[in-house]
N, C-alpha and C positions, 0 to 999 in steps of 0.2 A: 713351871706352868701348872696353873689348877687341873684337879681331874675334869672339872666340866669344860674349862675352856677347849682341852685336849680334846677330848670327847667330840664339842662340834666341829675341832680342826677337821677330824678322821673321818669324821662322818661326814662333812662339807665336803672332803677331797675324796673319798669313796663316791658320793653323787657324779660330783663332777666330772670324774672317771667315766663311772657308767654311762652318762648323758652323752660324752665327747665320742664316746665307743661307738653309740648309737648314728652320733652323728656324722661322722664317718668312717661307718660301716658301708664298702664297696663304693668307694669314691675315688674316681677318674683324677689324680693329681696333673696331670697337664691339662685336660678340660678345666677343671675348677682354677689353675693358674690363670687360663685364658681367661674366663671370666671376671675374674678378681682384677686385672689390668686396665680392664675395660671402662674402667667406674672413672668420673672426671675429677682431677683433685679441688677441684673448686667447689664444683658440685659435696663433694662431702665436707670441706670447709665450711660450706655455709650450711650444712645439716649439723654440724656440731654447731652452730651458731643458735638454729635455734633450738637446741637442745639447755645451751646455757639459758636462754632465754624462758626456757620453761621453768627452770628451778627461780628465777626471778618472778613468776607468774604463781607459782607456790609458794614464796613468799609473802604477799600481795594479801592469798587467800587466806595464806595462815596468820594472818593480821586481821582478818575480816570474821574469822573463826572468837577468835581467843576475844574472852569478855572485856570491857574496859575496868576496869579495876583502880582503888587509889594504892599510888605506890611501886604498878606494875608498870613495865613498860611495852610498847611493840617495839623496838626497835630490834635492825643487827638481824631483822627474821632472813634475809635473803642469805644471808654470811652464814647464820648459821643451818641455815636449807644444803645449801653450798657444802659446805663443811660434812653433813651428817650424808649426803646421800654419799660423797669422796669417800668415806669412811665407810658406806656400805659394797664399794667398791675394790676396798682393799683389807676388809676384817670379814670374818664369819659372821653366819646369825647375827646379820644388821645392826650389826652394833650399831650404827650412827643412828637410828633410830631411836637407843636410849639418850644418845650424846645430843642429840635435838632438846628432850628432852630437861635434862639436866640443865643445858647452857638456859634454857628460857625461865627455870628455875634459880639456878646460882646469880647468873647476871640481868633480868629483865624482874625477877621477885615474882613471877609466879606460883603459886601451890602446885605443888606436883601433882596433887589430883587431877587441875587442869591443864597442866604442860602434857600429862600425857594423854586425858581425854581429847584435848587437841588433834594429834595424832592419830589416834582412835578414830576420831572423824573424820581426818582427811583423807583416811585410807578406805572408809568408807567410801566416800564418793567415787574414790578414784577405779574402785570397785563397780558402782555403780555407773561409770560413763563405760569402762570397759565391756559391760556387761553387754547394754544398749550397742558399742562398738561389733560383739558378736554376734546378737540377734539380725539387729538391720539389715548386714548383707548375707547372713543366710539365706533371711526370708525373701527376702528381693533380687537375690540372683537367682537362677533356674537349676544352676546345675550342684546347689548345694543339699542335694534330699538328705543326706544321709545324716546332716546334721539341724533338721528339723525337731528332732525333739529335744533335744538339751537346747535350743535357741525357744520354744515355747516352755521350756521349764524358767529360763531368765527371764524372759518372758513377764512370766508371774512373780517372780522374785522380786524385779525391777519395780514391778507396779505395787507390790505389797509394802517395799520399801519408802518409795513415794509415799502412798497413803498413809502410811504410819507416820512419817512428818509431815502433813498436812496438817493428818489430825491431830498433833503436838502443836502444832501453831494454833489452832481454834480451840480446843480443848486440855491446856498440857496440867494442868492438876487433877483432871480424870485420868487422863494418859499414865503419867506417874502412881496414882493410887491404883492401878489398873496392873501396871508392871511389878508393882510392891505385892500383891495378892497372887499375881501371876508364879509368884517365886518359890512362894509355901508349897507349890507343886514340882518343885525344881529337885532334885536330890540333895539332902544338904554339904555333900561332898564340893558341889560346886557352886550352890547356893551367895555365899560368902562374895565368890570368884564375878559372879553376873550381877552381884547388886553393887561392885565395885565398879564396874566398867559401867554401869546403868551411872552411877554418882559420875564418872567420869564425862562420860558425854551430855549428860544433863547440863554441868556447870560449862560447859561452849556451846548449848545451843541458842544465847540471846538473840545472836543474828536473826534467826528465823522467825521475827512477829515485826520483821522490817520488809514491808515487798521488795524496797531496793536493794537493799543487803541480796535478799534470796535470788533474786534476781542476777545480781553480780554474781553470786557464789557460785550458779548457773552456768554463766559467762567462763568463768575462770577455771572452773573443773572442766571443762568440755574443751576450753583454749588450753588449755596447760595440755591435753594430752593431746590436742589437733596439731601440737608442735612438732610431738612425734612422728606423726602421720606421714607430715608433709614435710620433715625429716628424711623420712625412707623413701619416698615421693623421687626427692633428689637422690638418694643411692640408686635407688633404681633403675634411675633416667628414664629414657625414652624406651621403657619394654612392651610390646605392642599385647594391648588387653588385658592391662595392670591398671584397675581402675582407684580410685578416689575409697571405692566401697572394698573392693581386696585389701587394701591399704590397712583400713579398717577391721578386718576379720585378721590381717598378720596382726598388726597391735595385740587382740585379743588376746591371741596366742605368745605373741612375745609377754604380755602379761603374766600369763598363767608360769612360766619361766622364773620370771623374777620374784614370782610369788614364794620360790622355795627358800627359806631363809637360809639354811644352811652352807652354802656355797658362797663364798666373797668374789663380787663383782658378777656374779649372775654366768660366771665360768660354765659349761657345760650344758645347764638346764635351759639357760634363755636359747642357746644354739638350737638343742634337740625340737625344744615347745615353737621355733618359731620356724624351723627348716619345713614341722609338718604343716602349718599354716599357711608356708608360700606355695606347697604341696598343692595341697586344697585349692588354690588360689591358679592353678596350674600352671606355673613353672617347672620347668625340667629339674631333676633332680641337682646337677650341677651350677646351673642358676639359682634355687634354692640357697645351695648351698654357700656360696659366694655371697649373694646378699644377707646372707645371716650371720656372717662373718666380718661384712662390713657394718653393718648397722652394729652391730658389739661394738667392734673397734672405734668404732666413731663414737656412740654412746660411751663408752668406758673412759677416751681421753678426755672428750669437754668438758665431760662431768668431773671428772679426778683434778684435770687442770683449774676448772674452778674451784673447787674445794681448795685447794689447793693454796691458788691462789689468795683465799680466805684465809685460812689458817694460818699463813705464815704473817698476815698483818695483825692475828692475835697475839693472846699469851694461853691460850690453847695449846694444850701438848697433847699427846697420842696417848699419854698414860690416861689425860682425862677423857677422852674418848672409849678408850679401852676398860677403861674402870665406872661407867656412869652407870650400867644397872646395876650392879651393886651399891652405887652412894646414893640410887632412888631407892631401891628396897630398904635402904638403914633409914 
């Protein structure tokens, strides 16, 4: 095993440690049994239902993303959607994230430039619905003060990000020479590093001088994670004053979780980030804690079983998954 692979092992399973600690720390094991029983098995059957359904909705997007090109292909995006998140679920530091990568490069002839600005951008948005996810019900429910100002600093985020492709759609040759000048102020440590990812996302943004396109793109970033939502909706069941908008503010938080790359399958951090959410959300601590332990479970089988399911109708092996940031760096 390489020292860096090692490295994010120890350090993934160090987090996931800490986070799992956190998460239960002082936790009633017959209470949380009770609760955890509680949940209808159909009810989360069709919560993994639409969880697979979402990686097909990401599929979709990431076809809607990626430029038309001669020679390239879109196909296979759901399979390999499927494929790379399973692999984020069962490798460190997301690897399927490069294996996304790579597969749309080896087998569809995309340039790596844009296989990975692809991604780049999709995780952008996904960012960005999240964001609006946590603002909304802060601001509009009553008893969230204490998280009014990080929801007014997304807030601005959100909107500065909007306007910034707006103005890429009406003016993107100033946009561009504007970003290139912007950079001589950059340090040139990382200079190199920003005008790379600037090339990356430029070569997937055709969509955006299509209203329809922007429009769908819209549709599909907001659907893809509404899937989520109303996922947990069904774990939850019938919890009296567990709204549509709470729903919305656990997502966030379940977000910020899986934002940590280091941990495979979102082990420990998704728990900790989303138990304090349901918190927030006012759930008992035992309640919390149960629904954050199904929503994992659920999430971690649809997704791995379809991955899964994908990979074995390839010739996709684990070594090229495992091995794909390295054959994009070369």
């Amino acid at each position: 095993m390489k020292i860096s692979r090692l490295l994010q092992f120890l350090g993934g399973t160090a987090i996931a440690g800490i986070c799992l600690y956190i998460f239960f720390r002082g936790v009633d094991m017959q209470e949380l049994g009770r609760e955890l029983v509680q949940s209808s098995p159909l009810s989360l059957f069709l919560a993994g239902v639409l969880m697979a359904i979402s990686l097909w909705l990401r599929g979709i997007r990431w076809a809607l993303i990626l430029p038309d090109m001669p020679g390239a292909q879109k196909k296979d995006l759901f399979s390999f959607t499927s494929i790379g998140f399973m692999a984020n679920n069962i490798l460190p530091a997301r690897m399927g994230e490069a294996a996304r990568a790579l597969f749309l490069w080896k087998k569809n002839q995309y340039p790596p430039v844009i296989a990975i600005g692809s991604l780049i951008l999709e995780r952008g948005f996904d960012v960005l619905v999240f964001a609006s996810f946590f603002f909304v019900p802060v601001l509009a429910l009553d008893n969230l003060g204490t998280l009014r100002y990080p929801a007014w600093f997304l807030v601005v985020v959100y909107s500065f990000c909007i306007a910034c492709l707006t103005l890429y759609a009406c003016i993107p040759k100033r946009i561009e020479s504007g970003a290139r000048k912007c950079l001589f102020i950059v340090p040139g440590v990382f200079r190199g590093r920003l005008a790379k990812i600037g090339t990356e996302l430029a070569s997937n943004l055709s969509w955006i001088f299509s209203a329809k396109k922007v429009v769908a793109m819209i549709l599909l970033s907001y659907t893809t994670i509404v899937c989520f939502a109303f996922a947990m909706m069904l774990i939850m069941g019938p919890t009296t004053g567990f709204t549509f908008l709470h729903t919305m503010l656990a997502q966030a938080f379940a977000s910020i979780g899986a934002a940590i790359p280091l941990a495979p399958g979102y082990i420990g951090t998704l728990h900790a980030s989303l138990y304090q959410g349901f918190l927030y959300c006012g759930l008992s601590e035992e309640k919390a804690r149960a629904a954050a332990i199904l929503y994992h479970a659920t999430t971690y089988i649809s997704i791995t079983a379809t991955g899964l399911f994908f990979f074995f109708r390839t010739d996709i092996r684990f070594k090229d998954i495992s091995d794909a940031k390295s054959r994009l760096e070369k």
